[in-house]
FIPA-977021 format. One record per residue: residue in three letters; x, z, y of N, C-alpha, C in turn. Coordinates in steps of 0.2 Angstrom, whole numbers, plus 2048, in hexadecimal, padded with zeros to 3 digits. Each point is the difference from the previous one (the first is absolute). Layout:
AlaXZYXZYXZY
...
//
This chain:
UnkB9BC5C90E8068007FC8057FD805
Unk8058028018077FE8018047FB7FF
Unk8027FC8038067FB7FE8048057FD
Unk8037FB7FB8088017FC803805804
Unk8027FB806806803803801806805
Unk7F88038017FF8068037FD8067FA
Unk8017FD7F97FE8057FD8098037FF
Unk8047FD7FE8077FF7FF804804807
Unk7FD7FE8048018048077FE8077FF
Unk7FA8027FE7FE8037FF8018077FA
Unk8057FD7FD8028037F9807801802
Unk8057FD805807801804800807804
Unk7F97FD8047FE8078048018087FE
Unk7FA8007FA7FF8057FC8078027FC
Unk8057FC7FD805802800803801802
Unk8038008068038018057FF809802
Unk7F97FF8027FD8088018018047FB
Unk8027FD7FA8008077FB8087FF7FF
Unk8047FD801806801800803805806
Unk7FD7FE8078018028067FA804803
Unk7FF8047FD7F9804804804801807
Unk7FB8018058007FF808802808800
Unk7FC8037FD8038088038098027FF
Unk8027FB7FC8078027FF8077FD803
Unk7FC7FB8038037FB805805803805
Unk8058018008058038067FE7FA808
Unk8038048037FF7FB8078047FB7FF
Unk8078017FF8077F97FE7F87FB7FC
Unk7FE8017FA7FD7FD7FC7FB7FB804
Unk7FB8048047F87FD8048067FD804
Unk8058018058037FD8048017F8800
Unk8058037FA8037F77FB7F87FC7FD
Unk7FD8027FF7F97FD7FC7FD7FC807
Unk7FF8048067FF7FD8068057FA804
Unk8058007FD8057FE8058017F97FA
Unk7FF8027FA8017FA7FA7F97F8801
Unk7FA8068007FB7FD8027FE7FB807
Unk8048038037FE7FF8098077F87FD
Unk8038037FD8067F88007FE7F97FD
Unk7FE8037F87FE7FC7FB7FB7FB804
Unk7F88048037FB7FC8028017FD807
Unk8088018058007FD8058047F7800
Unk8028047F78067FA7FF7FB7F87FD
Unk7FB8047FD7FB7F87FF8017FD806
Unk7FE8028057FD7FD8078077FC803
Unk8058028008058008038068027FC
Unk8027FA7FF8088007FB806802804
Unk7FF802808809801800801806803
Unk7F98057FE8008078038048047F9
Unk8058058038058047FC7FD8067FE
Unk8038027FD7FC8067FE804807805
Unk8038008048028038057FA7FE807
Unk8007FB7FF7F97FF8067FC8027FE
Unk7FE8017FD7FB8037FC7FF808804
Unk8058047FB802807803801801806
Unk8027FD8048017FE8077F9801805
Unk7FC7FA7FD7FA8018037FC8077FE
Unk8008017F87FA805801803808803
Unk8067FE8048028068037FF800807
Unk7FD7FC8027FE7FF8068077FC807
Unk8047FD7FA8077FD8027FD7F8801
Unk8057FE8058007F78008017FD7FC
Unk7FB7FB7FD8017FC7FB8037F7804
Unk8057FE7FD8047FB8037FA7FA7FD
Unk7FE7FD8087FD7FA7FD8037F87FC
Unk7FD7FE7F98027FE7FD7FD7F7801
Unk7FB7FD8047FD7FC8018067FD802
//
């Protein structure tokens, strides 16, 4: 059995996928999903990264060091 909050994860998920099936995903769409993703999970780690440095780096641009 599951924790709460992976069953709940689990049930977002699934929602998700039936709102957004993957097969209907434009590029613009998977791009932003990629580029949203890569931002949200680097901004835990690191509060002063922008979301332009973000898109910066995953283009294979200089990202300005913020240390």
């Amino acid at each position: 059995m599951l924790p709460e909050y992976l069953d709940r994860f689990n049930q977002t998920l699934e929602s998700f996928r039936q709102r957004f099936p993957a097969k209907a995903w434009s590029d613009e769409f998977s791009q932003s999903l990629i580029n949203d993703f890569s931002f949200y999970s680097t901004r835990i780690e690191e509060e002063a990264i922008e979301y332009g440095d973000t898109i910066k780096f995953l283009k294979d641009e200089l990202v300005r060091k913020v240390f």
